[in-house]
PyMOL CGO cylinders between C-alpha atoms (Angstrom):
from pymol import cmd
from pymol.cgo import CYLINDER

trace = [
    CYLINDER, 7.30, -10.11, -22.74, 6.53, -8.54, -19.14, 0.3, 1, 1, 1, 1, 1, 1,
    CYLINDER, 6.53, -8.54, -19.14, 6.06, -4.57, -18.91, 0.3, 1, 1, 1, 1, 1, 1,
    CYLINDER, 6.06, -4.57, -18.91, 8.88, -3.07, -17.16, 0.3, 1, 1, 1, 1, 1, 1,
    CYLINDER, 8.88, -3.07, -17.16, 6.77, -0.07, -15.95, 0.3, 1, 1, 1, 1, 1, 1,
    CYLINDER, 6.77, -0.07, -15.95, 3.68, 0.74, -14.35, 0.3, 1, 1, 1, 1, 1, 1,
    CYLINDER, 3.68, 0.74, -14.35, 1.35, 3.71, -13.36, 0.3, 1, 1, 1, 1, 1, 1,
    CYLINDER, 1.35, 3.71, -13.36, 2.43, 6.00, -9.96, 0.3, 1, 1, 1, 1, 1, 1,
    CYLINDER, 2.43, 6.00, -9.96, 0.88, 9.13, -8.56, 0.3, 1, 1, 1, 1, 1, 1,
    CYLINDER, 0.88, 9.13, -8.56, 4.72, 10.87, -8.10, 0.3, 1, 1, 1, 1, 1, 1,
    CYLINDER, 4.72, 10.87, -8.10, 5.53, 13.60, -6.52, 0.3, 1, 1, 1, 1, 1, 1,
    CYLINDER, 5.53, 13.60, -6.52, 8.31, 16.06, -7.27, 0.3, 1, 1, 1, 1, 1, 1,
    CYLINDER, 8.31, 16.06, -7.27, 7.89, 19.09, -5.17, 0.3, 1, 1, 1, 1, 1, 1,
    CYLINDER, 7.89, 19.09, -5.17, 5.91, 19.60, -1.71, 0.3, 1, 1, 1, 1, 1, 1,
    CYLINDER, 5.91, 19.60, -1.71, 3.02, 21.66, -1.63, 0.3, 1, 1, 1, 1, 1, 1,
    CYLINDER, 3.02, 21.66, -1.63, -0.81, 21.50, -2.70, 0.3, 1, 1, 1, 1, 1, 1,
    CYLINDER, -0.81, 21.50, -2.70, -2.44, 18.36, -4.08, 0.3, 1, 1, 1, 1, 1, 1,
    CYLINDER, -2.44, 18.36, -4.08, -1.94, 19.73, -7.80, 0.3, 1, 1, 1, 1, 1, 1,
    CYLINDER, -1.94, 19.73, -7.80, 1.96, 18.77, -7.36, 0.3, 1, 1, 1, 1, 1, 1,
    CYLINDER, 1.96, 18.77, -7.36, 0.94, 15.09, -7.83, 0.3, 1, 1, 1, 1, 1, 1,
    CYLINDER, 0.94, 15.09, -7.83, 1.48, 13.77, -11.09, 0.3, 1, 1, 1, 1, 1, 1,
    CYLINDER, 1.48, 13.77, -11.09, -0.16, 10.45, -13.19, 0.3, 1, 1, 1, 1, 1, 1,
    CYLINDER, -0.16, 10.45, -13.19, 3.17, 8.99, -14.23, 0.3, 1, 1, 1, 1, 1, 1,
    CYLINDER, 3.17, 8.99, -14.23, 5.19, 6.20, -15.55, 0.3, 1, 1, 1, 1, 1, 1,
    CYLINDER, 5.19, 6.20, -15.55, 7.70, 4.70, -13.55, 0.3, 1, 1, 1, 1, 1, 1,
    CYLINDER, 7.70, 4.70, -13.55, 10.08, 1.20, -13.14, 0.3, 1, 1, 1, 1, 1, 1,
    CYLINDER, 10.08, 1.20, -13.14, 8.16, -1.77, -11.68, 0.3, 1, 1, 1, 1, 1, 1,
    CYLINDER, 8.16, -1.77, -11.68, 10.00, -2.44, -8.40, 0.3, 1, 1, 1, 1, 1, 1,
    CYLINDER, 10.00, -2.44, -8.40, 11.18, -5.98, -7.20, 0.3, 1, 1, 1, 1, 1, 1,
    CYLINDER, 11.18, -5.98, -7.20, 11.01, -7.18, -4.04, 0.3, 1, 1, 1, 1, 1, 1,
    CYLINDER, 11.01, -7.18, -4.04, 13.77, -7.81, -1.79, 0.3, 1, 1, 1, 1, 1, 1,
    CYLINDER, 13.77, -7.81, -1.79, 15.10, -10.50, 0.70, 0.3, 1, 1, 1, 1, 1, 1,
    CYLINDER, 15.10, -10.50, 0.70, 11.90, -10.69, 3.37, 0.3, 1, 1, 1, 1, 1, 1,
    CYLINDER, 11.90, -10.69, 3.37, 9.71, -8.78, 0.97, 0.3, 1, 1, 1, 1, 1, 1,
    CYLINDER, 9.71, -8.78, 0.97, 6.55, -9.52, -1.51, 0.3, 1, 1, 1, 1, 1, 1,
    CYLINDER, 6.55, -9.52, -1.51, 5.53, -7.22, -4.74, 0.3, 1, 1, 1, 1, 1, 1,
    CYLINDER, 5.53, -7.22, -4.74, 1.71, -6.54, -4.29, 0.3, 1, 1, 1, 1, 1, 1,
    CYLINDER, 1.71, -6.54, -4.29, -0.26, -5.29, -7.12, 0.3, 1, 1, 1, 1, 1, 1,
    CYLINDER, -0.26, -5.29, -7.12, -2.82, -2.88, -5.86, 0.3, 1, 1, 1, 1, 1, 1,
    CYLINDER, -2.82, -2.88, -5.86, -6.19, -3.07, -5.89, 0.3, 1, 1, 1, 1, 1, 1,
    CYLINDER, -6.19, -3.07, -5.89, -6.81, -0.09, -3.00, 0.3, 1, 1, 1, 1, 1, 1,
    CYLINDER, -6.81, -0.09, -3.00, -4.69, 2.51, -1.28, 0.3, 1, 1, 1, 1, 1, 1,
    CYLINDER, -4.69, 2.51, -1.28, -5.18, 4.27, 1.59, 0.3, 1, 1, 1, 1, 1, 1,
    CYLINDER, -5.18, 4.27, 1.59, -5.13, 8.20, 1.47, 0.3, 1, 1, 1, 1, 1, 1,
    CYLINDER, -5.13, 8.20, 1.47, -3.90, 8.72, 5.24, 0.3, 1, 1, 1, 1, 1, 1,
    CYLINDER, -3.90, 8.72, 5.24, -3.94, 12.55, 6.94, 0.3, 1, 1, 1, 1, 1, 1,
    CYLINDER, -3.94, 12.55, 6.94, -0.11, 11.98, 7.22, 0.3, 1, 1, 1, 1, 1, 1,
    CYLINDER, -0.11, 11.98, 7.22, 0.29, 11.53, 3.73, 0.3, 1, 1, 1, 1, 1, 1,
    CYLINDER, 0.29, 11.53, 3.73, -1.39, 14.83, 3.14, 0.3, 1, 1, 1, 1, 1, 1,
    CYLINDER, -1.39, 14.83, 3.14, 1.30, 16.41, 5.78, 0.3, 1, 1, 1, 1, 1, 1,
    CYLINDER, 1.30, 16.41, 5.78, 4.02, 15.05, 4.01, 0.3, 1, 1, 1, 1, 1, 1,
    CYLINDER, 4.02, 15.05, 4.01, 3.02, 15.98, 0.95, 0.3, 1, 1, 1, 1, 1, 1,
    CYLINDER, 3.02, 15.98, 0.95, 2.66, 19.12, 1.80, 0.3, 1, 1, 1, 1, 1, 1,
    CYLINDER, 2.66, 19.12, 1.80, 6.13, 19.33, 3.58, 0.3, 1, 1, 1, 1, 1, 1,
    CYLINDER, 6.13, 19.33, 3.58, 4.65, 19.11, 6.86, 0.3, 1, 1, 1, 1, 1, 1,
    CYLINDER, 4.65, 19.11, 6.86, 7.33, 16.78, 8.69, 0.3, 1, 1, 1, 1, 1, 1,
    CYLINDER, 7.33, 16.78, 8.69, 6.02, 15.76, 11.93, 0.3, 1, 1, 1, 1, 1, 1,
    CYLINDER, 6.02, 15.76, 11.93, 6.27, 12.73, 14.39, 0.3, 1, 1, 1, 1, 1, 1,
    CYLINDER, 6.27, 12.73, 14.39, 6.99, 9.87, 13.64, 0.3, 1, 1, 1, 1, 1, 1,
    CYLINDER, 6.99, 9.87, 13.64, 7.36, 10.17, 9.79, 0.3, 1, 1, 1, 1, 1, 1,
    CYLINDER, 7.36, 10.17, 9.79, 10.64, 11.88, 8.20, 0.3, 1, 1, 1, 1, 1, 1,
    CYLINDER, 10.64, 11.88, 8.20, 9.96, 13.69, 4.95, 0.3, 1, 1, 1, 1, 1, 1,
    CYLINDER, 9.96, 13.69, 4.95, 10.91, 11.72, 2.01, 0.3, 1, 1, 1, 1, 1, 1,
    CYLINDER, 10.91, 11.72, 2.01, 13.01, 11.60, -0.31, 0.3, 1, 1, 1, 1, 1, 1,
    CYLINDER, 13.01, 11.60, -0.31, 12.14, 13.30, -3.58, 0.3, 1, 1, 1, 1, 1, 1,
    CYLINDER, 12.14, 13.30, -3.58, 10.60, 12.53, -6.43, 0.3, 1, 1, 1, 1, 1, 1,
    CYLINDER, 10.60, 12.53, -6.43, 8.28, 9.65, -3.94, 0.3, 1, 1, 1, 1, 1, 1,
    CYLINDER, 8.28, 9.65, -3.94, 6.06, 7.53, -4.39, 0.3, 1, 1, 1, 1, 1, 1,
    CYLINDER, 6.06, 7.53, -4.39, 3.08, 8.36, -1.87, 0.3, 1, 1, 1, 1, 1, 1,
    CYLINDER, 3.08, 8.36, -1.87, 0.90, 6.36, 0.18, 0.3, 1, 1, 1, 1, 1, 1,
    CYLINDER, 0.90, 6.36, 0.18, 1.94, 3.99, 3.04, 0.3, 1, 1, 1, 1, 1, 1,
    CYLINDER, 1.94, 3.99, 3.04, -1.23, 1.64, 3.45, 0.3, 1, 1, 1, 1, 1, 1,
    CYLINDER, -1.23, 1.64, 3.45, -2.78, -0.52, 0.36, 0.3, 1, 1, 1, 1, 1, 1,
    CYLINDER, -2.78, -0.52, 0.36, -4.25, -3.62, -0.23, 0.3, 1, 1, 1, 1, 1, 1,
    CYLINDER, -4.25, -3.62, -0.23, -4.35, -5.97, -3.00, 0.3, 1, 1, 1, 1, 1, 1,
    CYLINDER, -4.35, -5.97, -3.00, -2.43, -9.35, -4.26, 0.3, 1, 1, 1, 1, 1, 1,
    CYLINDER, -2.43, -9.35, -4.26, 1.01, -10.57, -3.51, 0.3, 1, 1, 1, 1, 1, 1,
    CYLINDER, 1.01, -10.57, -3.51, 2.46, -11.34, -7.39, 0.3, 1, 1, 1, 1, 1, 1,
    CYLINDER, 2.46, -11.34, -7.39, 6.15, -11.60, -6.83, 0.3, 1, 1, 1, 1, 1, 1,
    CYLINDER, 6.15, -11.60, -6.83, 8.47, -12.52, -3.80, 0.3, 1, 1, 1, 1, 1, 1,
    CYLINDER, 8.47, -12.52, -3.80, 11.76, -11.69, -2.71, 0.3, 1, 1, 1, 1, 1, 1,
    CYLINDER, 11.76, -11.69, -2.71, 14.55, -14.10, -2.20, 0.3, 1, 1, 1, 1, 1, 1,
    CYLINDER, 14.55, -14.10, -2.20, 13.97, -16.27, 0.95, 0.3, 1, 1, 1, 1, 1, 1,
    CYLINDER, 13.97, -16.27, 0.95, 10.06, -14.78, 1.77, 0.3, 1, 1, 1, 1, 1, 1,
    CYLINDER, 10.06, -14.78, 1.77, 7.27, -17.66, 2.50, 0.3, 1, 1, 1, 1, 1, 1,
    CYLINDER, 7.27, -17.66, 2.50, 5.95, -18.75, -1.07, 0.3, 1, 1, 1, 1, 1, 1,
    CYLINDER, 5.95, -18.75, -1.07, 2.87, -19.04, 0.87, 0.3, 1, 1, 1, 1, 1, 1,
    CYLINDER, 2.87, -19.04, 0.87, 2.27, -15.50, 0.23, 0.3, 1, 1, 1, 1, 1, 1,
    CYLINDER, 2.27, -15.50, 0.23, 2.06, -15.52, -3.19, 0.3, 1, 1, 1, 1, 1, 1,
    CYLINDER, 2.06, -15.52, -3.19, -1.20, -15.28, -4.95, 0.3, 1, 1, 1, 1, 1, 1,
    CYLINDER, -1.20, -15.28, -4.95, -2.76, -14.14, -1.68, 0.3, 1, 1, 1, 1, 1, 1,
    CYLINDER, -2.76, -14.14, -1.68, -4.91, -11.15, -1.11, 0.3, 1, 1, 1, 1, 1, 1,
    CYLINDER, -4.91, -11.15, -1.11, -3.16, -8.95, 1.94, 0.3, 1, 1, 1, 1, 1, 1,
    CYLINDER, -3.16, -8.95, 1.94, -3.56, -5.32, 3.47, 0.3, 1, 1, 1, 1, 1, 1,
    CYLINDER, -3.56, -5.32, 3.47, -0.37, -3.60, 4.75, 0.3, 1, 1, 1, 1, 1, 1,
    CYLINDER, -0.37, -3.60, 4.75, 0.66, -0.60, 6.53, 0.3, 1, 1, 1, 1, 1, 1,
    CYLINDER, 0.66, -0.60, 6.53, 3.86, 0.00, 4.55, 0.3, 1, 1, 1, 1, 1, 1,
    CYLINDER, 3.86, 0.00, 4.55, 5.72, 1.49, 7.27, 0.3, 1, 1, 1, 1, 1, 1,
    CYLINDER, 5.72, 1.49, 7.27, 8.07, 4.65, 6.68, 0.3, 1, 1, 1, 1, 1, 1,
    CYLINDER, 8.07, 4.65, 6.68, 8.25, 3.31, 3.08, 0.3, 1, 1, 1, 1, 1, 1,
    CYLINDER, 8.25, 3.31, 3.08, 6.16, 5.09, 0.83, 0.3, 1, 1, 1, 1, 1, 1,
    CYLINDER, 6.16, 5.09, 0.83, 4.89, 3.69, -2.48, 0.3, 1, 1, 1, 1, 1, 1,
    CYLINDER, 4.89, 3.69, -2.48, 1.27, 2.80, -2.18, 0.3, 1, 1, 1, 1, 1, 1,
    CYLINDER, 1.27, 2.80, -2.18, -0.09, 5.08, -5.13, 0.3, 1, 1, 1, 1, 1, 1,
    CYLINDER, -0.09, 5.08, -5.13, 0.77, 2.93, -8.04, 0.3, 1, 1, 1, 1, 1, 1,
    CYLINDER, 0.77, 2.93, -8.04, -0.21, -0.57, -9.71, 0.3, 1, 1, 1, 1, 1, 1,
    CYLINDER, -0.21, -0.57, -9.71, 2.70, -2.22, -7.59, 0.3, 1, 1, 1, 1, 1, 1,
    CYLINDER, 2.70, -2.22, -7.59, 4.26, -1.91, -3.55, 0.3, 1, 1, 1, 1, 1, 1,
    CYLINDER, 4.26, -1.91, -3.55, 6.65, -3.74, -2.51, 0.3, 1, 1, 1, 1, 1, 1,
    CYLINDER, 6.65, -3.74, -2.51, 6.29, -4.52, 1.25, 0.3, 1, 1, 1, 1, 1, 1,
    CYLINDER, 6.29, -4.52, 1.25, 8.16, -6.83, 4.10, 0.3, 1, 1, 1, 1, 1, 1,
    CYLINDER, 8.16, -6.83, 4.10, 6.43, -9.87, 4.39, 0.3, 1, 1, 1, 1, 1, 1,
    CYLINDER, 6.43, -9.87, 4.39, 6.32, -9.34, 8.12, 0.3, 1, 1, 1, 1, 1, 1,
    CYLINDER, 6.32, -9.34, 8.12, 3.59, -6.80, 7.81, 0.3, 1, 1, 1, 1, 1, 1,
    CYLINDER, 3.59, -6.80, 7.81, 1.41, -8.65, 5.87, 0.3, 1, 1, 1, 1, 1, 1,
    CYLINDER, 1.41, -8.65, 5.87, -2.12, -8.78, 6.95, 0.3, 1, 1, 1, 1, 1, 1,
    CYLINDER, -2.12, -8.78, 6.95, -4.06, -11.70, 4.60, 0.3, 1, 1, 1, 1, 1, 1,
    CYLINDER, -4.06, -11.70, 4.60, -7.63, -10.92, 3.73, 0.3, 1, 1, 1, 1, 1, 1,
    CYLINDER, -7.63, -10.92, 3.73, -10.23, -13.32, 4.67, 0.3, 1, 1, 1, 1, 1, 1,
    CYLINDER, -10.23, -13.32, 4.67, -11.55, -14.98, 1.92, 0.3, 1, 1, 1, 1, 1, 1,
    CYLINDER, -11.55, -14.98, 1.92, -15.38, -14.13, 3.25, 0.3, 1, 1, 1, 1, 1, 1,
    CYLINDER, -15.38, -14.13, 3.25, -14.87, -10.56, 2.99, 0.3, 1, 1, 1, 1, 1, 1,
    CYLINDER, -14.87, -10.56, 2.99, -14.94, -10.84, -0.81, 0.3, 1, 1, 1, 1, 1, 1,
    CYLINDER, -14.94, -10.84, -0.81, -13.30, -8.92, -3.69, 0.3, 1, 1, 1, 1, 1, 1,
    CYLINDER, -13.30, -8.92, -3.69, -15.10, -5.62, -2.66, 0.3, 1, 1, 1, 1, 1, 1,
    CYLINDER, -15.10, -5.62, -2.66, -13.65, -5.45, 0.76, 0.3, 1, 1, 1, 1, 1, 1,
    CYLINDER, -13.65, -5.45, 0.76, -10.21, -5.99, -0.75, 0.3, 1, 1, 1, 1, 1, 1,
    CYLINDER, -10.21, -5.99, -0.75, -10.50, -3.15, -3.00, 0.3, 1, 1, 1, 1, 1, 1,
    CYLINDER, -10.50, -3.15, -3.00, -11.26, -0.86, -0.13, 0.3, 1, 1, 1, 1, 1, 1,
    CYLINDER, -11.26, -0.86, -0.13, -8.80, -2.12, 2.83, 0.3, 1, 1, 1, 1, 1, 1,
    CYLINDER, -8.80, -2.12, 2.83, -6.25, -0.20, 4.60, 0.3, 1, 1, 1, 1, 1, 1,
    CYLINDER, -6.25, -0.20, 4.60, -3.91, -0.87, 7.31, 0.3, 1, 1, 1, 1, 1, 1,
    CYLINDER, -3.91, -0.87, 7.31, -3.12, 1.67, 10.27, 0.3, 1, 1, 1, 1, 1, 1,
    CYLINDER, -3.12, 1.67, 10.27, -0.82, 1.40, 13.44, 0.3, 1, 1, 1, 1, 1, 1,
    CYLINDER, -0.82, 1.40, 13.44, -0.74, -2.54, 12.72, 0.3, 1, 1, 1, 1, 1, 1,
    CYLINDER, -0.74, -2.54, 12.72, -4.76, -2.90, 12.82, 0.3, 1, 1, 1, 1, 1, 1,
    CYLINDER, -4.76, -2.90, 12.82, -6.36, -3.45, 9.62, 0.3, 1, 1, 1, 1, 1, 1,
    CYLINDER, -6.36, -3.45, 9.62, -9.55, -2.00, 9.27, 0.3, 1, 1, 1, 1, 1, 1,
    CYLINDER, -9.55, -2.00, 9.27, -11.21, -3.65, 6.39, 0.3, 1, 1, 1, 1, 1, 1,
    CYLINDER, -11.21, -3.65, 6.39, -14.44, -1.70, 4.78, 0.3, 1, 1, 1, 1, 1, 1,
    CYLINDER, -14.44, -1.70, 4.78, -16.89, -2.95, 1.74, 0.3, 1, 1, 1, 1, 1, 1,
    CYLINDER, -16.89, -2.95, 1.74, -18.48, -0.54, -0.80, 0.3, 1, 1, 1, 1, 1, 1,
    CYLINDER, -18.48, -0.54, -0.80, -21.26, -1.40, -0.40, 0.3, 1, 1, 1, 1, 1, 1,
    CYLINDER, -21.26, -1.40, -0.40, -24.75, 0.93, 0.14, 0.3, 1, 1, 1, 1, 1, 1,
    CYLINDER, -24.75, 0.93, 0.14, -24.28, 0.91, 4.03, 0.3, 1, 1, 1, 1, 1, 1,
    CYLINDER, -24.28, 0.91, 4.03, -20.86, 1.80, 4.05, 0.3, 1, 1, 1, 1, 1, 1,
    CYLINDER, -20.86, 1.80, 4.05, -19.64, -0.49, 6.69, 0.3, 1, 1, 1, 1, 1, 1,
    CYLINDER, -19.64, -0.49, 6.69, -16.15, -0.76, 7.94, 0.3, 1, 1, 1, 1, 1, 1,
    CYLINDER, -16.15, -0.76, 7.94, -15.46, -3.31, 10.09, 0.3, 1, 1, 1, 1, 1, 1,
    CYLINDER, -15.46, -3.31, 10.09, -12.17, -3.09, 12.49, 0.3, 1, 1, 1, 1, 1, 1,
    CYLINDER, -12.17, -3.09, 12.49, -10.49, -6.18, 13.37, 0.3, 1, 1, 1, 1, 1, 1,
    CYLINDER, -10.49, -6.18, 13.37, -7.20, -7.04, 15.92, 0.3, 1, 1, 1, 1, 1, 1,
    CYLINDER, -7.20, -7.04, 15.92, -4.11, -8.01, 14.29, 0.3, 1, 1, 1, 1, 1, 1,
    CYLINDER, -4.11, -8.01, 14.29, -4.53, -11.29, 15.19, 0.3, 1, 1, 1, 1, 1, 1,
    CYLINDER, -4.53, -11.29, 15.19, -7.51, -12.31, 13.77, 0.3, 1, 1, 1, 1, 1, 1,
    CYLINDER, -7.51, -12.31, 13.77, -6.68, -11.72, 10.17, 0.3, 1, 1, 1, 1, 1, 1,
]
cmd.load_cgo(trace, "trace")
């Protein structure tokens, strides 16, 4: 038997970081064009903080609420949509989600157009800690000296 749910950060009202919530929430499935990643990072973005606050501002609408936050997040690709590259699956990947939020839970769902794959050099500890922004995925280890390293779109 599969679980049906998973763990979210959700939030229900704008305002100060205390309206976040540690939930339980449906599992979501991927689309045509789109992947299920379960997350090993996310990204904690300024914007999020505006939005969660309320704060509307270019180029991000305000969501629709209850949300899922979180628009950047790395981790594996465990489920496809109909018609996505099987390639993809089983891969580790960083994404900017887009205007779609989600990325503060065990599972995203993401189009498989703004996939990013991890090299596998990097290792396991620079694909807990990656995040995508404006299409350039900068990549960082946790490691003592706190390196990020920033590389073009194309080279991932």
């Amino acid at each position: 038997m599969t679980a049906s749910t998973m763990n979210a950060i959700r939030l229900h009202a704008f305002g100060p970081a205390e309206n976040l919530s540690y939930e339980r929430t449906a599992i979501p499935a991927p689309a045509a064009g789109q992947v299920r990643i379960a997350v090993a990072a996310a990204g904690v973005h300024l914007l999020d903080t505006s939005l969660r606050q309320g704060v509307q501002g270019p180029p991000a609408p305000l969501p629709d609420l209850p949300t899922i936050p979180g628009r950047e997040v790395a981790g594996t690709v465990d489920a496809l949509g109909p018609g996505t590259d099987p390639t993809w699956l089983g891969r580790a990947v960083v994404v900017h989600l887009g205007f779609a939020p989600g990325g503060y839970a065990e599972y995203a769902i993401a189009d498989a157009e703004r996939l990013h794959p991890i090299p596998p050099g990097l290792g396991s500890a620079a694909g807990r800690t990656a995040a995508a922004s404006a299409n350039r995925p900068a990549i960082g280890a946790q490691n003592p000296a706190h390196r990020t390293w920033t590389a073009p779109r194309n080279a991932l």
